[in-house]
C-alpha positions as CSV (number, residue, x, y, z in Angstrom):
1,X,10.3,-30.4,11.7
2,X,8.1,-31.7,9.0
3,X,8.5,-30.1,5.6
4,X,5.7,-30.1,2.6
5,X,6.2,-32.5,-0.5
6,X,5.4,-31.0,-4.1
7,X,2.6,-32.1,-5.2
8,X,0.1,-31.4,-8.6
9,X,-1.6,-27.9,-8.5
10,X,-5.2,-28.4,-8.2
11,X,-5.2,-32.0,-6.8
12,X,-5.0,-32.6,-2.5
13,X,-2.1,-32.8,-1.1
14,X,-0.9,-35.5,0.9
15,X,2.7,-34.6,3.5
16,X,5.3,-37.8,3.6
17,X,8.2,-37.8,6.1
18,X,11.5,-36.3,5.2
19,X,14.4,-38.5,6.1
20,X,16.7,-35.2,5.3
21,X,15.1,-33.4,7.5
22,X,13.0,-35.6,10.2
23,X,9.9,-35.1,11.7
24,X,8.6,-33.5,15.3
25,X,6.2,-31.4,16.6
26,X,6.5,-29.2,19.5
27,X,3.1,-28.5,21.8
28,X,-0.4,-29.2,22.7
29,X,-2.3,-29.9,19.3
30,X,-5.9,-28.9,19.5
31,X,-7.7,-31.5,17.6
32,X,-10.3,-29.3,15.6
33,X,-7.3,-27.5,14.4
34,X,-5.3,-30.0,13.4
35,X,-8.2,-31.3,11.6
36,X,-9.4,-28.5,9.6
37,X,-5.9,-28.0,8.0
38,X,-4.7,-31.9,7.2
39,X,-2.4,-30.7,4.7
40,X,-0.2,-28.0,5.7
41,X,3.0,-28.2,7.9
42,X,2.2,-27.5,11.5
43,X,3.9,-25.8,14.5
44,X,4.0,-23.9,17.4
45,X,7.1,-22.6,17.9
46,X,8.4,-21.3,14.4
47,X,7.7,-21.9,10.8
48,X,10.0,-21.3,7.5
49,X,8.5,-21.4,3.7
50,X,10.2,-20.9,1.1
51,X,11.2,-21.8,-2.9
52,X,14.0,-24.0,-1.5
53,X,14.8,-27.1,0.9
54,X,18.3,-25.5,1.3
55,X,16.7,-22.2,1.8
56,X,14.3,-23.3,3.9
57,X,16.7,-25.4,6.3
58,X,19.2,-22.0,6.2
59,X,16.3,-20.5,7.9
60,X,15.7,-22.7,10.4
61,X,18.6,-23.5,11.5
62,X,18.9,-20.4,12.2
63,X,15.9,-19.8,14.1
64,X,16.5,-22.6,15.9
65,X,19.7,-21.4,17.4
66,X,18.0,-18.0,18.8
67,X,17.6,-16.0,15.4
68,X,14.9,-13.4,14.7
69,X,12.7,-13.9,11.6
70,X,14.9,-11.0,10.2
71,X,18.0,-12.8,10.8
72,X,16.7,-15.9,9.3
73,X,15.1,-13.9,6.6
74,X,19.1,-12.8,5.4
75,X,20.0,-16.6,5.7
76,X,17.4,-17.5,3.3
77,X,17.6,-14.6,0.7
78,X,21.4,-15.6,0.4
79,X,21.2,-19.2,0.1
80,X,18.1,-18.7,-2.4
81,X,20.6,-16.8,-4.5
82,X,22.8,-19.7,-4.4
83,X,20.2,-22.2,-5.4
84,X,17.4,-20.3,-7.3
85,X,19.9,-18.0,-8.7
86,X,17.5,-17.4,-11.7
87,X,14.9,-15.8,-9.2
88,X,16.4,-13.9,-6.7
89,X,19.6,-12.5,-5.3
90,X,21.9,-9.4,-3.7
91,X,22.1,-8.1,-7.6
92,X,18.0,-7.8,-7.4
93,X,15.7,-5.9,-5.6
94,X,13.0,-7.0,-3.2
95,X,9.7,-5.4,-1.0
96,X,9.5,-6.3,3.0
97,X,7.0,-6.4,5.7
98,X,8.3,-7.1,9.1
99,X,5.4,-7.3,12.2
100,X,7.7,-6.1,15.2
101,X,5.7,-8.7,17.7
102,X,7.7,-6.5,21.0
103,X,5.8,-3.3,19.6
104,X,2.8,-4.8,18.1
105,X,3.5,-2.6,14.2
106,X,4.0,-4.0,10.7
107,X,7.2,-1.9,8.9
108,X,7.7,-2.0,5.5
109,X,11.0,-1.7,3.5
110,X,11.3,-0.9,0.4
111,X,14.5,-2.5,-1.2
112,X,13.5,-1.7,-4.9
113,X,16.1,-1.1,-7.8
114,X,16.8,2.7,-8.9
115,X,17.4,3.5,-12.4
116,X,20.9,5.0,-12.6
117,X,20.4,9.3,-12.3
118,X,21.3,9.7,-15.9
119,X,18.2,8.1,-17.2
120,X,15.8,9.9,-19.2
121,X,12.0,9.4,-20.6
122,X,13.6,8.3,-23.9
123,X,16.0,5.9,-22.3
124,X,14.6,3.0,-24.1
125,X,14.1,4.5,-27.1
126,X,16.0,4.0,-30.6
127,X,16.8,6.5,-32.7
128,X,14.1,6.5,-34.8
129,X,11.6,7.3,-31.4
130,X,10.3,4.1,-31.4
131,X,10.9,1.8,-28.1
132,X,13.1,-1.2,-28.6
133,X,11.2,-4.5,-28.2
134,X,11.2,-6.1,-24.4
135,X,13.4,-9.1,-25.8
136,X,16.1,-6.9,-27.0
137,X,16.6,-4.7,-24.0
138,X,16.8,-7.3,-21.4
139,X,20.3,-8.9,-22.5
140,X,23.2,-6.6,-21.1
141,X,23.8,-3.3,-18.7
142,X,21.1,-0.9,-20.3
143,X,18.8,-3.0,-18.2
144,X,20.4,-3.4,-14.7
145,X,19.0,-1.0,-12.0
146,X,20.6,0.3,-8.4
147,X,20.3,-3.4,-6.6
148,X,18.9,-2.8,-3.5
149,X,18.2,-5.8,-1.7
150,X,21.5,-6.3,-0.3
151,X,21.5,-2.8,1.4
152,X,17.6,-3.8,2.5
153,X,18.7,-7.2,4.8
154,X,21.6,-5.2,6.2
155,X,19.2,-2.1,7.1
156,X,16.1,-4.2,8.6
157,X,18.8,-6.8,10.2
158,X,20.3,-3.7,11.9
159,X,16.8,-2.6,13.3
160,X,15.3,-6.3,14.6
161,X,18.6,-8.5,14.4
162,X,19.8,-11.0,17.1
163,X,22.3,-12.8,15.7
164,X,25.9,-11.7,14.2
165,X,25.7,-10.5,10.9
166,X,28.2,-12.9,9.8
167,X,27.2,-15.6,11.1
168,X,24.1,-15.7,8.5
169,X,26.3,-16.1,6.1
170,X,28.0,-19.5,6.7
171,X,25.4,-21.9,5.0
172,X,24.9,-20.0,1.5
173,X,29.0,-19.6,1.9
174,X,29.5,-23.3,2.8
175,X,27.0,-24.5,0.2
176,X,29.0,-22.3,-2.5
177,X,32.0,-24.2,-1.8
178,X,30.9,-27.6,-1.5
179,X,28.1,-27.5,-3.7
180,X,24.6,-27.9,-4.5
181,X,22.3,-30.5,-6.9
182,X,20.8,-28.5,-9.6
183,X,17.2,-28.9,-9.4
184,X,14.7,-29.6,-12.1
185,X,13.5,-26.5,-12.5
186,X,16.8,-24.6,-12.8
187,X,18.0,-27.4,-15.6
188,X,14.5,-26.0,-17.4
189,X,15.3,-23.0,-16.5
190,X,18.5,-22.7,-18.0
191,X,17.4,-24.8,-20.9
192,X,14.4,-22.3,-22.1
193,X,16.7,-19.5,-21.4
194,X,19.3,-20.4,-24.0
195,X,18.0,-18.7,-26.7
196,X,16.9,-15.6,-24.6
197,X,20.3,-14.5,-24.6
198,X,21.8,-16.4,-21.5
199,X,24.6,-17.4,-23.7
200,X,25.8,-14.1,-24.3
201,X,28.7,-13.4,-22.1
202,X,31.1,-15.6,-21.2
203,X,30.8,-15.7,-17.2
204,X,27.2,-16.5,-17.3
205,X,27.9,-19.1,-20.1
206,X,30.6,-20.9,-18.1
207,X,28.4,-20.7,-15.3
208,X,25.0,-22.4,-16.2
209,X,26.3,-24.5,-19.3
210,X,28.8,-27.4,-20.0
211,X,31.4,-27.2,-22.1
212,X,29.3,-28.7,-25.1
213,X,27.1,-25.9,-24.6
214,X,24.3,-28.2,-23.3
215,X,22.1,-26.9,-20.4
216,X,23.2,-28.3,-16.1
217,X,21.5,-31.2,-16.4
218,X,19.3,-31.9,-13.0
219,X,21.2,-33.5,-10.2
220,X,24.5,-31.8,-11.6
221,X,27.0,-30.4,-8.7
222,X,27.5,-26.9,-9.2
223,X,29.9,-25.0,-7.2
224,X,30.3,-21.1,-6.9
225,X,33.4,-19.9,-5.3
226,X,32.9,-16.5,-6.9
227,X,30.0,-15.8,-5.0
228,X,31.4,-17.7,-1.7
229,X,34.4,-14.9,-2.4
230,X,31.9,-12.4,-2.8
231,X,29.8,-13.5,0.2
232,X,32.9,-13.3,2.9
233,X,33.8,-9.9,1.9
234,X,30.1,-9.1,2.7
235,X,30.0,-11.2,6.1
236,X,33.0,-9.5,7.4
237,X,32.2,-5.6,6.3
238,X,28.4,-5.4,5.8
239,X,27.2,-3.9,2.4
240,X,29.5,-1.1,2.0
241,X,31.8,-3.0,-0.7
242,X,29.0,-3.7,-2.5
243,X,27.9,-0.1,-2.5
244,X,31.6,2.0,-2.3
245,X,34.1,-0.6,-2.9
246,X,35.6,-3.2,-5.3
247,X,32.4,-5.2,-5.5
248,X,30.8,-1.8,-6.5
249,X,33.2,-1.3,-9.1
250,X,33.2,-4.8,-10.7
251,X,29.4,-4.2,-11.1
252,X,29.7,-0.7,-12.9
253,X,32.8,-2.7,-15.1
254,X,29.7,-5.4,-16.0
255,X,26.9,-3.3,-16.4
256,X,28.9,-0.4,-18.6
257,X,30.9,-3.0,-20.3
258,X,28.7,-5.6,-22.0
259,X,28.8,-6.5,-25.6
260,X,25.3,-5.9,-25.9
261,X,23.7,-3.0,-24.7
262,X,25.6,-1.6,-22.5
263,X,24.7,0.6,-19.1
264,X,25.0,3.7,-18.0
265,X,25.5,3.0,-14.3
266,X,28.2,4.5,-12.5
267,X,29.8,4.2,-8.8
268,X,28.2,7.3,-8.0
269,X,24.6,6.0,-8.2
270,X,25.7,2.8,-6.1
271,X,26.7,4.7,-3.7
272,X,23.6,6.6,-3.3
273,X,21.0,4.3,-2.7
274,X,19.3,4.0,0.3
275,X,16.5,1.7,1.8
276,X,13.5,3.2,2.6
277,X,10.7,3.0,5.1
278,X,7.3,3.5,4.1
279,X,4.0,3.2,5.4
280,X,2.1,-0.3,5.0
281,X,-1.2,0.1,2.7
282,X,-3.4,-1.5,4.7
283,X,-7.2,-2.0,3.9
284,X,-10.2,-3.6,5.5
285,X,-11.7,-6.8,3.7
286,X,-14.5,-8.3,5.7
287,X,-13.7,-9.2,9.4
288,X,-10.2,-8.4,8.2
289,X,-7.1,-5.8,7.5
290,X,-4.8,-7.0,4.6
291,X,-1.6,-5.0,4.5
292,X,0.4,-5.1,1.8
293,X,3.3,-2.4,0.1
294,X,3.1,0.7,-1.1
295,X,4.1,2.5,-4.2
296,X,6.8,1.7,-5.8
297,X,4.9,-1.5,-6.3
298,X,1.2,-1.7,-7.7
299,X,0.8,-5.0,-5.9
300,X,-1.1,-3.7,-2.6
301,X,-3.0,-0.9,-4.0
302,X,-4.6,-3.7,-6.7
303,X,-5.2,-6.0,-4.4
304,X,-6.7,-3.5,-2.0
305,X,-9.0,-2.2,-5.3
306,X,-9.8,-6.1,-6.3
307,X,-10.8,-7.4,-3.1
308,X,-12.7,-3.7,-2.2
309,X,-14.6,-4.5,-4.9
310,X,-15.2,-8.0,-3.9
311,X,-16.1,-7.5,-0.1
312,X,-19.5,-6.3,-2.5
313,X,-20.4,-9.8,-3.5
314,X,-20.5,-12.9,-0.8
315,X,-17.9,-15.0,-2.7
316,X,-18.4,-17.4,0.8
317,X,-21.5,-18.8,0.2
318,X,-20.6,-19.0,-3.6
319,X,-17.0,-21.0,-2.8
320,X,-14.9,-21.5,-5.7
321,X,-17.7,-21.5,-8.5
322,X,-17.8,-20.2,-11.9
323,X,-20.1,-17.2,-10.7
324,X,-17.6,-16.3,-7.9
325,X,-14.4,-16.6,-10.4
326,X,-16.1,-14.4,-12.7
327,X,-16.9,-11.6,-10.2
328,X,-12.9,-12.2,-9.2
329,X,-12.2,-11.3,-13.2
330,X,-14.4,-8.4,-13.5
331,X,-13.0,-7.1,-10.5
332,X,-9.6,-7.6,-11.9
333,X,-9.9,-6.3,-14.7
334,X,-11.2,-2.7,-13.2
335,X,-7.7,-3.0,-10.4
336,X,-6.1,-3.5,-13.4
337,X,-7.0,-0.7,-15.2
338,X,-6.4,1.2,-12.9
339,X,-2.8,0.1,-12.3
340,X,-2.1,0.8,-15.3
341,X,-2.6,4.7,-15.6
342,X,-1.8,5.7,-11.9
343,X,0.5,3.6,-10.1
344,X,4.3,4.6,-10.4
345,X,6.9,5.4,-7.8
346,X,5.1,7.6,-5.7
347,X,8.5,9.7,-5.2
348,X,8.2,11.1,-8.4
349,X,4.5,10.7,-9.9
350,X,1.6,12.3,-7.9
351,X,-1.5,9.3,-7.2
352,X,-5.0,9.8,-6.6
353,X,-5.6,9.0,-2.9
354,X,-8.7,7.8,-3.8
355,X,-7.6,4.6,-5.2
356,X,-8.8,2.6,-1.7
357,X,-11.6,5.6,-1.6
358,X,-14.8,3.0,0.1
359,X,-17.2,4.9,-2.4
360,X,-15.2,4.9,-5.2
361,X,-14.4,1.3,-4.9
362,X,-18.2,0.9,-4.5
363,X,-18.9,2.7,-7.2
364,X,-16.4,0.4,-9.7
365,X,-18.2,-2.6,-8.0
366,X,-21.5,-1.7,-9.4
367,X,-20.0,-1.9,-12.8
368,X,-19.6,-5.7,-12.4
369,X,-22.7,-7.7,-14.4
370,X,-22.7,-10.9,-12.4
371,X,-24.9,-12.5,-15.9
372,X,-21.9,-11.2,-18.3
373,X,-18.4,-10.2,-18.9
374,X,-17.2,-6.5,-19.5
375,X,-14.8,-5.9,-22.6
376,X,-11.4,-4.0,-21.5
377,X,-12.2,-2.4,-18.6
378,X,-11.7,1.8,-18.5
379,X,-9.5,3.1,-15.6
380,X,-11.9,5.4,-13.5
381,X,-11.5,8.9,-12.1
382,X,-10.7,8.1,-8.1
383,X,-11.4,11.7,-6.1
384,X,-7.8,13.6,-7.8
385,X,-7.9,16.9,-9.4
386,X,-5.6,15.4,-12.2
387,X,-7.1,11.7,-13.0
388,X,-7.9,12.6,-16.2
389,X,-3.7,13.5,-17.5
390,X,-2.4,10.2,-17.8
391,X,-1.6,7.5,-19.9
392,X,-2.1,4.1,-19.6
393,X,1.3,2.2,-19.4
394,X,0.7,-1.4,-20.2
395,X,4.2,-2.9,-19.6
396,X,4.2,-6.6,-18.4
397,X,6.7,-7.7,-15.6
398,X,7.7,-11.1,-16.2
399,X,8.2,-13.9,-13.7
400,X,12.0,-14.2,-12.4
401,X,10.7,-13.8,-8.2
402,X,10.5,-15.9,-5.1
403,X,8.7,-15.2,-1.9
404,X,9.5,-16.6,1.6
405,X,7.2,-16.4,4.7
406,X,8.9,-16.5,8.7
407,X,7.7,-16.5,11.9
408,X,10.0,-16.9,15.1
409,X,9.7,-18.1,18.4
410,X,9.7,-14.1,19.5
411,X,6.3,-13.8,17.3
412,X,8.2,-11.6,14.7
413,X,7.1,-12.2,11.3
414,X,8.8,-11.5,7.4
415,X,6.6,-11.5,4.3
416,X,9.5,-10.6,1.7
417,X,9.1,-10.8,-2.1
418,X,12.5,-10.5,-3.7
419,X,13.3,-10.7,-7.2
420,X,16.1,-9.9,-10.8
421,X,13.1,-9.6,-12.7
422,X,13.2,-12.5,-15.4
423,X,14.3,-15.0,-15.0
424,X,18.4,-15.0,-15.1
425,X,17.8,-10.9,-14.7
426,X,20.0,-9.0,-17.4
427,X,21.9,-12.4,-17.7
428,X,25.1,-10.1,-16.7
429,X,27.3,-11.8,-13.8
430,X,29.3,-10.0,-11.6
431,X,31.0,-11.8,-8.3
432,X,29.6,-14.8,-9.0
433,X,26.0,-13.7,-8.8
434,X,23.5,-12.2,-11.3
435,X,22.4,-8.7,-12.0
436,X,18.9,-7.6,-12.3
437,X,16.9,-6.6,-15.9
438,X,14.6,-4.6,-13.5
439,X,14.6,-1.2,-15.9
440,X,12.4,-2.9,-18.3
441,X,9.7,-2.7,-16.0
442,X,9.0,1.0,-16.8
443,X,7.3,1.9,-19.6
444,X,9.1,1.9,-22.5
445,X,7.1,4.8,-24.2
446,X,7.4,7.7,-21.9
447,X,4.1,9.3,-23.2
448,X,0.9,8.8,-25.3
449,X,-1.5,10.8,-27.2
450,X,0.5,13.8,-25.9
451,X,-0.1,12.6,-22.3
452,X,3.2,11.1,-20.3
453,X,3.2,7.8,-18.9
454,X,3.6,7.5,-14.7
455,X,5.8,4.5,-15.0
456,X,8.1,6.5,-17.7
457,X,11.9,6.1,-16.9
458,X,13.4,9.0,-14.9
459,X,17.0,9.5,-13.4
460,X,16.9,7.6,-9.7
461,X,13.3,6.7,-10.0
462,X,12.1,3.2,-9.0
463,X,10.5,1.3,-11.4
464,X,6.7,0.0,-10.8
465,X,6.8,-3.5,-9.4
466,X,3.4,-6.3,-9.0
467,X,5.6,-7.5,-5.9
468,X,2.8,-8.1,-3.1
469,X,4.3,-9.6,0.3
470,X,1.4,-9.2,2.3
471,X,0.4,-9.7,5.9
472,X,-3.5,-10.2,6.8
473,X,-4.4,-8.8,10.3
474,X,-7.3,-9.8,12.3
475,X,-8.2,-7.6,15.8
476,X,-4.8,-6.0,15.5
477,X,-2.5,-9.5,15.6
478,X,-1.1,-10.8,12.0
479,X,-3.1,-14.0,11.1
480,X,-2.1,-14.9,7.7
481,X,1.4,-14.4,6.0
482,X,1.3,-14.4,2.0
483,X,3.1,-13.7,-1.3
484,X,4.0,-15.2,-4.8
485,X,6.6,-14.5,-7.9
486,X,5.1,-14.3,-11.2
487,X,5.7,-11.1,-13.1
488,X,2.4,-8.9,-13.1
489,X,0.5,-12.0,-12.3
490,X,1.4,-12.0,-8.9
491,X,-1.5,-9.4,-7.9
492,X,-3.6,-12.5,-8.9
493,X,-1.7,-15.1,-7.6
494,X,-2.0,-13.8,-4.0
495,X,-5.3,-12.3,-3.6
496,X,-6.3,-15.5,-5.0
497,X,-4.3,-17.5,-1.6
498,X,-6.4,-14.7,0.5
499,X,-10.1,-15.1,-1.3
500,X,-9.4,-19.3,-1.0
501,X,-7.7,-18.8,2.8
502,X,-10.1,-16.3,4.4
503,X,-13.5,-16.6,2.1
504,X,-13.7,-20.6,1.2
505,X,-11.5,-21.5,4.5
506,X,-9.3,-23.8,2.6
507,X,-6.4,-25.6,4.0
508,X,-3.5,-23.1,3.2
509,X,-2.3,-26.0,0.8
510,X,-5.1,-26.6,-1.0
511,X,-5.0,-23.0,-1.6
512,X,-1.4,-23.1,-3.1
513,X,-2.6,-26.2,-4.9
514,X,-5.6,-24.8,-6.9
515,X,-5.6,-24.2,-10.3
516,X,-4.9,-20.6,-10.9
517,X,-7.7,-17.7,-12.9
518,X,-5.8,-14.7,-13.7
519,X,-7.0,-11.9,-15.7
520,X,-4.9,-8.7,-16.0
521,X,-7.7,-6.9,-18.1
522,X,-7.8,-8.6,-21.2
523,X,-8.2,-12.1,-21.6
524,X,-8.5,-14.7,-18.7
525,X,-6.1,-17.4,-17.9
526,X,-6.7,-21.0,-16.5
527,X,-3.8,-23.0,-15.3
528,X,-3.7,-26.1,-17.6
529,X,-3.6,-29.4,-16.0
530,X,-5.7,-28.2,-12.8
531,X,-9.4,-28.3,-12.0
532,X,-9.5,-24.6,-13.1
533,X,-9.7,-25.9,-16.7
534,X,-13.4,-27.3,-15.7
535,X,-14.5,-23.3,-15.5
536,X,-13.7,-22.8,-19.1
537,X,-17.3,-23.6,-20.5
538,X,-19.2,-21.4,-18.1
539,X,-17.1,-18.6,-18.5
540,X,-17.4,-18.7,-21.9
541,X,-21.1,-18.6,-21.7
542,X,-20.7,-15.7,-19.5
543,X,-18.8,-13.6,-22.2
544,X,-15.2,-14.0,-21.5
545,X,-12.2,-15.0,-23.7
546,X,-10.0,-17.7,-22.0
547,X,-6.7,-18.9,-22.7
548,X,-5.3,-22.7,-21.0
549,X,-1.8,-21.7,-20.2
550,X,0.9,-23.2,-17.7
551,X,1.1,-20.3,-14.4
552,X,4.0,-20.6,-12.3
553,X,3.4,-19.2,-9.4
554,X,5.4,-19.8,-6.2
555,X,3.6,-18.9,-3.3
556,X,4.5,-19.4,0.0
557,X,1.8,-18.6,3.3
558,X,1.3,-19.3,6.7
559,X,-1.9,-18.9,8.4
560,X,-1.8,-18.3,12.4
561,X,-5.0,-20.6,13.7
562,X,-6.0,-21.8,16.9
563,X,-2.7,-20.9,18.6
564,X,-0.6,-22.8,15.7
565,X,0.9,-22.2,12.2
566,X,-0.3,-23.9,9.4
567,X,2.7,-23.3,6.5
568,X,2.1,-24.0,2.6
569,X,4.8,-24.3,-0.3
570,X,3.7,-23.9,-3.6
571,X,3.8,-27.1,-5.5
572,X,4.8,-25.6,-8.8
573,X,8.3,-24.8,-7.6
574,X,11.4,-26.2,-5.6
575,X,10.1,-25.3,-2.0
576,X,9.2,-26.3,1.0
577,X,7.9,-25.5,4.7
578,X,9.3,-26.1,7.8
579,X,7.9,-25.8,11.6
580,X,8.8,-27.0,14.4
C-alpha cells in the first residue's frame, strides 16, 4: 500500500514511502500507464482516499479483509468523525453515489438534513422581519437539521454490505478510547473557531480546549469515550437509538436546550426521517457521462450547466491558459446564476427541466465573449412555464465537508460527500459528537420583491446543498471517481478536478495540486501561493475583478486507466490515498 504525502498546491508532487503504512503493489504494471500518472498512488486491486490517514487505513483494512466499498465507506465516515470532527460526522448530513459493479448501475442516496416540521418561511427571521445575520444563527439548536447520515450508511450498507455491521465499527471505537494526535489543521481549526462561538457550551468547550482555555495544540492526545459509548450502542442495534431512543432524546435535550438559540426539534421529527433514493443527474460532456446528485443539492445540475456550456469551446487544445480559465468563469458565473433562482429541494419547489436542456445550454454558451468578461450574470428562462416567479437566493454555504473516494476488489465504487456544514457545525455536542448548523443553508429571506425564494425554509424540507460526489462514466463503465468540501465552492472545486483530469489529461495529483479559479458569479478567486496567482494580469485585461485568497478544498479522486487506479489526496488537508 503506498499512500500520497501532502504536498504545496500548485507545485508537482513527489510520493515518499510510509514506514506506517509500507509499500506494495499488486499486478502487472503497464509501463505507459505507470508513466503518464508518476504522481498518484497506484493499484489494482482496491484504492481508499480520503481527508485522513486513520480514515484512510479504517478503510482499507477493511477492504482488505473481504469488505465492500460500502462497508468500508461506514468505516471511514465514522473514524473521520473521530479525527476530522470539525468536518463530518453521524450528527451531519451527507450525498452518495454507489456504482453496483454485479448490476452495472450508479444509485444515489440522499442522506441530507430535514428542517424540523415546525419550520416556517420566517424561521430565521427576527421580530422586526429582518433575517438575523449568518454569524448569529449558527451558534446553538435553531440551526441543527434532522442528521441524516447515520440512517444513510445503515440503509446503503443494508443494500450492498458484506461485512457485519458491527464489525465497522471497531477502529473509530478503538481509536476513541485510546486516542488520536490532533493534527495541524484541527489545532487551526479550533484556534480560528474560538471566537465563532465554539466556546459557548460547556461540552464542546471541554472538548476541543485546555483548561486555560487555549486551543489542542497539534500532536495533543485526545480521547473521546463519549462517542466510543455512543458508537457501541450504534454497532450493536443499528440506527434506531439514534432515531427512537436515548441517543434521540439527548439530541432533542441539546438542540432545544442551548443557551443561545435554541431549536425547535423534537423526537417526532427524528423519528421520521428516511433516506432516500433518487435518480443520478447524469449528463454527457465530450466522449463522456458525468453523473453527479440530484436536487436537494445544486452541485450536479451546476456542474452539468458549467461544463454544457464548456463542451462549446475546446478548452484541450487551450490547456490551462488564461483564455481557457476565463471561458471556465463566464461559464460559471451563468451555472451560478442559475443556481441561485431554481435549485431547491425538488420535494417541495417545482424546477425547470430544462436546466441540462442541450439548446438552452447552447444558447447561455453564446453569451460568453471569449475577448471580455460579463458583469453579474442574469439567470435565464430554461423551457418552464414558471421561470420567470422566482427569486434569486444568494445564501453562501460555508466550508465544514470532507469527501472520500472507494473502490473494492468486487469493482464497487463510493463517491460520498458528507458534511455539519461549517466547520464545528452548530458547535452543539451531543454523545460525544457534533451536531450540524445545516438550516442556515436556506435562504434566510423567504421572499423578494414579492416573489418567494426556492431555498426558503419549510417544515421537513431539505435544505439546498453545493455537495457534488460525482462519478465520470465512459462506454457505460465508471472511469473517474471525484468530489471536494468547500462550502458553495465545491461546484468549482470539482469540475475543476474533471476539466484538468479529462480535458488537459493531468496526473490526478497534479490536478488536486493546482492552484484553484473559482468564481460564483461575482468576483473571481485565485488560490494565493499557487501558480494560479500568475493569471491575475490577463484576467484583468480581460475585464474581470480578482481577489488572491487561501481555498481549501479537499478533494479526493481516482481515475480508472489502463486497467489500474490512479488515487489523489488533496494536499490542502490531512488526507491520504491508499491502493494496494
Amino acid at each position: 500500500m503506498r499512500p500520497t504525502t501532502p504536498g504545496k498546491p500548485g507545485l508537482s508532487h513527489t510520493l515518499t514511502v510510509s514506514a506506517l503504512l509500507g509499500t506494495f503493489l499488486v499486478g502487472t504494471v503497464n509501463a505507459d500507464t505507470q508513466s503518464r500518472f508518476p504522481n498518484s498512488v497506484t493499484g489494482t486491486y482496491h484504492m481508499v482516499a480520503s481527508a485522513h490517514p486513520l480514515a484512510s487505513q479504517a478503510g482499507v483494512d477493511i477492504l482488505d479483509a473481504g469488505g465492500t466499498a460500502m462497508d468500508a465507506a461506514v468505516a471511514v465516515q465514522l473514524m473521520l468523525n473521530l479525527v476530522e470532527p470539525e468536518s463530518s460526522g453521524i450528527g451531519g448530513g451527507a450525498f452518495m453515489l454507489f456504482w453496483d459493479n454485479s448490476q452495472q448501475k450508479l444509485l444515489t442516496y440522499d442522506g441530507r438534513e430535514k428542517a424540523p416540521a415546525s419550520a416556517t418561511p420566517e424561521y430565521f427571521l427576527k421580530d422586526d422581519g429582518e433575517p438575523m445575520k449568518w454569524s448569529q444563527a449558527v451558534p446553538g439548536g435553531l440551526s441543527v437539521g434532522v442528521p441524516g447520515t447515520l440512517k444513510l450508511l445503515e440503509t446503503a450498507h443494508a443494500d450492498h454490505g458484506l461485512k457485519p455491521w458491527a464489525e465497522l465499527f471497531s477502529a473509530a471505537i478503538e481509536q476513541a478510547e485510546q486516542g488520536f494526535e490532533v493534527s495541524g489543521k484541527l489545532s487551526s481549526s479550533i484556534e480560528r473557531a474560538a471566537e465563532r462561538g465554539l466556546t459557548l457550551f460547556d461540552s464542546t468547550r471541554d472538548y476541543f480546549f485546555n483548561d486555560d482555555g487555549s486551543a489542542l495544540a497539534e500532536g495533543t492526545i485526545l480521547k473521546n469515550q463519549p462517542f466510543a459509548d455512543t458508537l457501541k450502542i450504534l454497532a450493536e442495534q443499528g440506527s434506531e437509538p439514534f432515531y427512537q431512543g436515548d441517543i434521540a432524546q439527548s439530541i432533542v435535550d441539546a438542540v432545544t436546550a442551548t443557551s443561545t438559540n435554541p431549536g425547535q426539534m423534537t423526537l417526532e421529527d427524528l423519528a421520521a426521517y428516511q433516506v432516500i433514493k433518487r435518480e443520478p443527474v447524469c449528463f454527457d460532456y465530450r466522449a463522456y457521462e458525468v453523473c453527479g446528485m440530484g436536487p436537494p443539492t445544486s452541485g450536479g445540475l451546476t456542474m452539468g450547466q458549467m461544463l454544457g456550456m464548456l463542451s462549446h469551446f475546446d478548452l484541450p487544445s487551450m490547456g490551462p491558459t488564461a483564455e481557457a480559465w476565463h471561458l471556465y468563469i463566464e461559464a460559471a458565473k451563468l451555472a451560478y446564476a442559475d443556481r441561485g433562482m431554481y435549485m431547491a429541494d425538488a420535494d417541495f419547489v417545482e424546477m425547470p427541466e430544462g436546466l441540462l436542456n442541450a439548446e438552452y445550454l447552447r444558447s447561455r454558451a453564446e453569451l460568453i465573449n471569449p475577448k471580455i468578461s460579463m458583469d453579474k450574470a442574469e439567470a435565464g428562462t430554461p423551457p418552464w412555464k414558471e421561470a420567470q416567479l422566482r427569486s434569486p437566493d444568494l445564501q453562501p454555504e460555508r466550508a465544514g465537508t470532507s469527501h472520500f473516494s472507494i473502490i473494492d476488489r468486487y469493482g464497487n465504487m463510493v463517491s460520498m460527500t458528507t458534511t455539519i456544514e461549517s466547520g464545528f457545525g452548530s458547535r452543539v455536542m451531543a454523545g460525544g459528537f457534533l451536531l450540524n448548523n445545516e438550516l442556515t443553508d436556506f435562504s434566510f429571506r423567504p421572499e423578494k420583491d414579492g416573489k418567494p425564494v426556492a431555498n426558503r425554509v419549510e417544515g421537513n424540507k431539505r435544505p439546498r446543498s453545493s455537495m457534488s460526489p460525482t462519478i465520470v462514466m465512459k462506454n457505460d463503465r465508471p472511469v473517474l471517481l471525484t468530489g471536494s468540501p468547500g462550502g458553495s465552492r465545491i461546484i468549482n472545486y470539482v469540475t475543476q478536478s474533471v476539466v484538468a483530469i479529462l480535458d488537459w489529461g493531468m496526473d490526478p495529483q497534479d490536478a488536486l495540486n493546482m492552484g484553484h479559479v473559482v468564481n460564483r458569479n461575482g468576483k473571481t478567486d485565485l488560490e494565493e501561493g499557487t501558480e494560479a496567482v500568475e493569471l491575475q494580469s490577463a484576467l484583468e485585461e480581460l475585464g474581470h475583478e480578482v481577489n488572491i485568497r487561501g481555498l481549501n478544498s479537499g478533494l479526493h479522486t481516482i481515475l480508472i486507466h489502463g486497467g489500474r487506479y490512479f488515487a489523489a489526496a488533496d494536499p490542502r488537508r490531512s488526507g491520504v490515498a491508499i491502493g494496494e
